[in-house]
N, C-alpha and C positions, 0 to 999 in steps of 0.2 A: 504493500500500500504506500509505504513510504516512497520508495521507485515511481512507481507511479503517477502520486501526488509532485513529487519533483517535476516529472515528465511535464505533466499540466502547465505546470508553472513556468517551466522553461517556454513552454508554448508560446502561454500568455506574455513572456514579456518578449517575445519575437515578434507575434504580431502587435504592440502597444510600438515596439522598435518600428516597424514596416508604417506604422501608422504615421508615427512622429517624421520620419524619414520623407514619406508622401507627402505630409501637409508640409513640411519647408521644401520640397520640390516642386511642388505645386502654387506654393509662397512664389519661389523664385521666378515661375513661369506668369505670374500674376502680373504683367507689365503695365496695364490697363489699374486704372482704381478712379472711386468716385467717394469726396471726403463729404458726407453729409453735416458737417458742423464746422466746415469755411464758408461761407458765403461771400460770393463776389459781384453781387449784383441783381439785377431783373432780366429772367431772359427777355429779349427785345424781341416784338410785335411784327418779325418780320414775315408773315402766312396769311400778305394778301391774295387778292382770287382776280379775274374779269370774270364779270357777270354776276349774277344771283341765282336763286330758284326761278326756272321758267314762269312766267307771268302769265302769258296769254293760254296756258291749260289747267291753270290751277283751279280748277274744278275737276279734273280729268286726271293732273298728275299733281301734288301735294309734296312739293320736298322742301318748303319754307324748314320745316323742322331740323330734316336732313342737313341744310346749308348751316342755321344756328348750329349744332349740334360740335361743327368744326372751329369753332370763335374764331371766325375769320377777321382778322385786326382792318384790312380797308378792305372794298370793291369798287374796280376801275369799270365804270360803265360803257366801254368800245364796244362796238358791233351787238348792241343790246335790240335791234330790231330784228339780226338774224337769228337771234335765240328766240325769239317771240314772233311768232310769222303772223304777220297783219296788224302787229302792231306798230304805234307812230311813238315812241321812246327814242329821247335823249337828243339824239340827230340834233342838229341846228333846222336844217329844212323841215324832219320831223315835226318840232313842234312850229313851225314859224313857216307856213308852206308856200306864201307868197315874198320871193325875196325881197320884189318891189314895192312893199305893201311899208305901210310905216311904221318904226320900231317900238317909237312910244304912244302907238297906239294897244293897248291892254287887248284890245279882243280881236287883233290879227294871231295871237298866241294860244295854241292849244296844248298844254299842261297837264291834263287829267293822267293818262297813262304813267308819263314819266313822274307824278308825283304820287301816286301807289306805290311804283316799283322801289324808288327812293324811300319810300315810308318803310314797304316789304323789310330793305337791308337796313334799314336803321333802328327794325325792331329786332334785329337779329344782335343788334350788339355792334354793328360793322360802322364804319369812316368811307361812305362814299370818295369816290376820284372822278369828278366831273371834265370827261373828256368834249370840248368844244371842238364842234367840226360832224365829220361822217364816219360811216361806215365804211368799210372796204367795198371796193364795188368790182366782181372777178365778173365782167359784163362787157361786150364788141365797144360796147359806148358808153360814155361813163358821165352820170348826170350833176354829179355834187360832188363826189372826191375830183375836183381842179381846184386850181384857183378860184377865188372868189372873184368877182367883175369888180363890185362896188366896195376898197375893204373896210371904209370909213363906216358905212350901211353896217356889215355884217358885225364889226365890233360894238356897234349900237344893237343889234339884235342880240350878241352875247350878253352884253350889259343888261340887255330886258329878261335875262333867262338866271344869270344871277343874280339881280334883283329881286326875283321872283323867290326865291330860294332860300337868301340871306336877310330880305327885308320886308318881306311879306305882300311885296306890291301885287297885284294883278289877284288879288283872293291868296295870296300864297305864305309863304314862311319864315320864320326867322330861324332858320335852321343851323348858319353860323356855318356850310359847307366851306373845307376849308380849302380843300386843294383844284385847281382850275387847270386845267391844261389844254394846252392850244395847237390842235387838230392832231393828227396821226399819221405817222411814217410818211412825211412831206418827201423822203428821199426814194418812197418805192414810185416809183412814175412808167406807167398811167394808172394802174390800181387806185391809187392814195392822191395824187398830185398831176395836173398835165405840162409842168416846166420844168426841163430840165437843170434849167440854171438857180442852184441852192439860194442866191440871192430873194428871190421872189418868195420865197417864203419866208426869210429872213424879217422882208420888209413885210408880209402880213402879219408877221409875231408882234413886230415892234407897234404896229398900228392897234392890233388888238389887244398886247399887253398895257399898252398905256394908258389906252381907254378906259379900262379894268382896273388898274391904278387906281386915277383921278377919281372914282367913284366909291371904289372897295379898298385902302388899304391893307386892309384886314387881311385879306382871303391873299393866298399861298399860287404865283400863278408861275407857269412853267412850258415845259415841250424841249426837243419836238419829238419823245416819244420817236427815235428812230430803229430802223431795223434789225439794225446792230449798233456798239459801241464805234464812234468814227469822230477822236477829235479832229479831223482836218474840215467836219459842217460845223461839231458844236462849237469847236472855238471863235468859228466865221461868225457863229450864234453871237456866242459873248461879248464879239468884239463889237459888233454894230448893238447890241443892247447896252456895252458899256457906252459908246459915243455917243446914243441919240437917248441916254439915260430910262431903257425902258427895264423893268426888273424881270428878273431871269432867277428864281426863286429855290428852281428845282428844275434838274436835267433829268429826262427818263431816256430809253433806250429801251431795246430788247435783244432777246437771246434763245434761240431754239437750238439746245446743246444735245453734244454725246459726250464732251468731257465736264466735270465739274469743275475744273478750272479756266475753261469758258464763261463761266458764272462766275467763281469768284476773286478771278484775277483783276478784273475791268475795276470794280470800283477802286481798287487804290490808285492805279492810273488815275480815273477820272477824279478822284479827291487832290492830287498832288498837281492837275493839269489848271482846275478850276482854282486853286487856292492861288497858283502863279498866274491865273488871268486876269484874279482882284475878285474872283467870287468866291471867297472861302465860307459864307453862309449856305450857299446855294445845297440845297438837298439834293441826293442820289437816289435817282428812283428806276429800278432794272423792274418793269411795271408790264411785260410780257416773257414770259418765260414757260418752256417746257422741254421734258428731255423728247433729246430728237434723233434716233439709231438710228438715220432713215436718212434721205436726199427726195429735196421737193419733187422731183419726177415721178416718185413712186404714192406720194401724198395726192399730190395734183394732176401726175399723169398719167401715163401707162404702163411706164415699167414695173415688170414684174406681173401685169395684170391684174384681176380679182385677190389673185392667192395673195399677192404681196400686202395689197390692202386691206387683206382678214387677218392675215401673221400680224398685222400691227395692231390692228385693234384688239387684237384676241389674245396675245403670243404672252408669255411670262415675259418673254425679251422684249416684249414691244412698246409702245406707249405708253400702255397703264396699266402694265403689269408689275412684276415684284422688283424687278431691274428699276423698274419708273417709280416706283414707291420709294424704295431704295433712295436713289438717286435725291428725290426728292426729301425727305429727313436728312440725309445726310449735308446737302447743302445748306438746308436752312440752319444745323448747327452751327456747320462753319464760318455761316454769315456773321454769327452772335458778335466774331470779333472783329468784322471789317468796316470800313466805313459808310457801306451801306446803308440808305436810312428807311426806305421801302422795297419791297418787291409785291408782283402781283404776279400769280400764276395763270395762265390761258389754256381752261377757263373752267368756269362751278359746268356751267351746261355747255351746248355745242356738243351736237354727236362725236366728230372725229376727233375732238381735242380735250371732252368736258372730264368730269370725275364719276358719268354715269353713262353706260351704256342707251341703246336706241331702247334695250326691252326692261329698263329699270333699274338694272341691277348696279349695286355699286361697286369702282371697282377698286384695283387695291390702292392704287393711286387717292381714292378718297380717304380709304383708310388710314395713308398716312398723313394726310393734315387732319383727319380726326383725332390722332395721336397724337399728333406737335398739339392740337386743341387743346385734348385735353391734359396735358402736363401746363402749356401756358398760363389754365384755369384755375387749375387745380394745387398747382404748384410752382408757383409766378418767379418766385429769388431762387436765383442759376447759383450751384455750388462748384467745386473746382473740383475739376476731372482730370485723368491723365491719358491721352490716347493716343501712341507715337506712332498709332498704324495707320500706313497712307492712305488706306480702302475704308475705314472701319473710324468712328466719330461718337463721342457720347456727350450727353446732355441731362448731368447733373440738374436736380431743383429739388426745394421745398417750399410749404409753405411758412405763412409768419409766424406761424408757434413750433412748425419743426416738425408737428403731429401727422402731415403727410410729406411722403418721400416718392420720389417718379425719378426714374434713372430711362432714357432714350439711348438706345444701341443702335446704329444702321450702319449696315456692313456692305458696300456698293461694289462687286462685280471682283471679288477677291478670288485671286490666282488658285489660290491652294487653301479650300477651306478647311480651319482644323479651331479646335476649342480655343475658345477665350474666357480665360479667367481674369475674374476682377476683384480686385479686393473693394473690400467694402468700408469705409473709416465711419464712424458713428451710427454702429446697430451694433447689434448682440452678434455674436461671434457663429451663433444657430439660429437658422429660422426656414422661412417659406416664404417666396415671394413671389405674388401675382402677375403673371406674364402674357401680352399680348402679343401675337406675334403674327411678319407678313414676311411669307416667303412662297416660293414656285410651287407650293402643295398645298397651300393656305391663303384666303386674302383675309383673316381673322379669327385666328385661332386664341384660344383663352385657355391655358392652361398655370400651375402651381409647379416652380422648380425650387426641389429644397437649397438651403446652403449651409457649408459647415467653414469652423477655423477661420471664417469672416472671408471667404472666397466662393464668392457667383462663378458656376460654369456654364458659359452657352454655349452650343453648340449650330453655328449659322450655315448656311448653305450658301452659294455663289454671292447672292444678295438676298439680305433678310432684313428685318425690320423688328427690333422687339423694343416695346415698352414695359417698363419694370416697375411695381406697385411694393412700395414696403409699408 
């Protein structure tokens, strides 16, 4: 018995040895940690959208909830007539349908629609972005994306549509809209604009930003919302708003990426470009954006045919799959530190580009601004992370008593997936933690992963997405 009982014993302290030996191996490989008792801040409000919940079916289809559900910080209102078929929103000509017609007169202006849809996002919790100007028009002939004929006329019709909104004139609101931008991607011509020469828009900005001036100081006004990042327009921007003193508030741009550093490389350029042209207030707003694994031919045209254009709507790798979910967490963490002051993602609806499929369904893509949602909500002050993996990003937070903890993992398009461990600073050393998770098998999966010795292990696939509940 005595042999025996030794034996036991030697056992047990071989495996207690193997135990110990693990957990400081395990320690080691723990390169990743998330300290819940540093606090460094608020995470920043950067998971705006274009568009809202469909308006003109909402008797038919109901995703007001859906859209709240994501606490989408702004929504930039472009192309909100294509999302609503038959309806007269946002547009300049939309609501104002005779250009000839005179500006201060109150009931050449028809307002009903766009001040619903305005109402819709602003019970949502959301900061409209009032884009002045049109829509995109992919049409032989193009009716209202040109130039404007009269531009002294049209910046008095902006003025009648901001006033409408900020002062209540014409039956309307004092709703204090802050941000004004003046038309969109003036540089895609004929789409957007019929001049090729950047000047002419230059000189419509100055006309209509100044107008808007002299009546609103208040209100945040900007453009020209281009295609891409290109200081050789914006600066021509600058420079003739610096000379003819019209204010230049906020520069947007867009980006339809396959690398993440497509997205987050631009704003430091553009804060270092701006700050040496004399506009260091001016806010960064990258106010279109989506991941893009694709080339317009196959979006817009015929390459690849059918199939290509179902792999993208459909595919894990595609759009708005786990790749594009991925992609997207993982950039908005990175933003927390850059100079960026907005973005707007494209778009809440829109079949080919939105967060919900043609037959309802959400996809994983909405999922992960449901997740940025809700950590931003729920657990607002960003704690300090460690993540020195080039694919892979976390995003620490709590709330103001500490009583919740949310920890964001997104692992974008990694080589060689293998476990990540995290250590864990300010919990109990044992527990269980509530996990959400998106990945090529899953577009929201809920499950409980224990941990021990204060080390998370996940376990991610090429690209995944987990939110982590302590």
């Amino acid at each position: 018995m005595k042999t025996a009982s030794l034996t036991v014993l030697q056992a047990l302290c071989a495996f207690i040895a193997f135990l110990v030996c693990s957990t400081a191996s395990q320690a080691q490989k723990a390169s990743y940690s998330v300290d819940f008792k540093n606090q460094i801040g608020e995470i920043r409000p950067l998971n705006g959208i274009n568009l809202w919940a469909k308006f003109s079916r909402v008797t038919l289809e109901d995703y007001q909830n859906v859209a709240e559900a994501c606490h989408f910080s702004t929504v930039r209102l472009h192309d909100a007539p294509w999302d609503n078929e038959g309806m007269r929103l946002v547009d300049v000509h939309q609501i104002f349908g005779n250009l000839s017609a005179d500006p201060l007169n109150p009931n050449n202006y028809f307002f009903g629609p766009t001040d619903d849809y305005i109402a819709n996002i602003r019970k949502g919790g959301a900061t409209p972005i009032y884009r002045l100007g049109t829509s995109i028009e992919h049409t032989a002939k193009h009716y209202f994306a040109k130039k404007p004929e009269d531009m002294e006329r049209y910046a008095e019709i902006c003025a009648g549509i901001v006033r409408h909104y900020n002062a209540g004139w014409a039956n309307g609101f004092e709703w204090d809209l802050p941000y004004w931008e003046i038309w969109n991607e003036p540089n895609l011509v004929p789409q957007m604009w019929d001049d090729a020469e950047w000047d002419s828009y230059c000189q419509f900005y100055v006309v209509v930003a100044k107008r808007l001036r002299a009546e609103f100081p208040n209100i945040k006004i900007g453009g020209p919302a281009l295609t891409h990042w290109s200081w050789d327009l914006i600066g021509r921007l600058a420079d003739v708003c610096r000379k003819e003193g019209a204010p230049l508030d906020f520069v947007s741009w867009h980006c339809y990426a396959r690398k993440p550093s497509e997205l987050l490389d631009p704003p430091y350029t553009a804060r270092k470009m701006l700050d040496e042209a004399g506009f260091p207030n001016a806010e960064l707003h990258l106010n279109e954006w989506h991941y893009f694994p694709t080339n317009w031919n196959v979006v817009h045209g015929t390459n690849g045919g059918d199939a290509a254009k179902r792999e993208l709507a459909t595919s894990p790798t595609g759009l708005h799959g786990a790749e594009a979910a991925a992609f997207v967490d993982y950039v908005l963490t990175r933003w927390q530190d850059s100079p960026l002051t907005m973005s707007n993602y494209y778009a809440f609806g829109l079949d080919t580009w939105g967060l919900i499929d043609n037959f309802g369904k959400l996809r994983p893509t909405y999922y992960a601004f449901l997740l940025f949602g809700d950590q931003i909500s729920n657990a607002p002050l960003r704690v300090e992370t460690h993540d020195p993996g080039e694919n892979v990003s976390l995003l620490g937070s709590v709330n103001e008593s500490g009583t919740v903890k949310r920890l964001l993992v997104s692992c974008y398009k990694i080589d060689d997936p293998q476990a990540i461990n995290i250590k864990l600073i300010g919990l109990p050393s044992e527990g269980e933690a509530n996990v959400v998770q998106i990945d090529y098998d899953h577009d929201h999966l809920e499950t409980k992963v224990p941990y021990s010795n204060g080390i998370l292990t996940l376990m991610p696939q090429k690209s995944s997405v987990f939110l982590i509940s302590f």
